[in-house]
Steps between C-alpha positions, in 0.01 A plus 500: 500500500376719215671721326296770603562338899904503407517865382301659813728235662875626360335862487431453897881348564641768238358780742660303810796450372537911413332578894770270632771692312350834612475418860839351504607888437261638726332628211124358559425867617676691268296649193627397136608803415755458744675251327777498237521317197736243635222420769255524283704213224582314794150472629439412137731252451376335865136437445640409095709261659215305681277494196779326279565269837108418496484473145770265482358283763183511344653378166710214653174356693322524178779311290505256811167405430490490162778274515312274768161518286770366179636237708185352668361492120747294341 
């Protein structure tokens, strides 16, 4: 995957991630402006969350095969 694939990718799941939490408060059909700060840093801190759980998936299959590509070398 590209980078530029990966970011529409984790961009995509980031805006999942914050639906899920919305409709999980029967909030999918409430306007913004409806919501208070503490939604708002929650939703925040939800579609955050599954960025740094992409990103660190992302970097652990990359040092995976950089370690395979070392050891298949030597």
């Amino acid at each position: 995957m590209t980078d530029d694939e990966w970011q529409a990718f984790v961009t995509t799941e980031a805006a999942k991630a914050a639906g899920a939490w919305l409709e999980a408060r029967g909030g999918l059909h409430r306007p913004i402006r409806s919501l208070t700060l503490a939604d708002l840093e929650a939703l925040a801190d939800t579609a955050i969350g599954r960025f740094i759980v992409l990103a660190s998936e992302r970097i652990r299959e990359r040092q995976d095969a950089d370690e395979l590509r070392h050891l298949l070398l030597m």
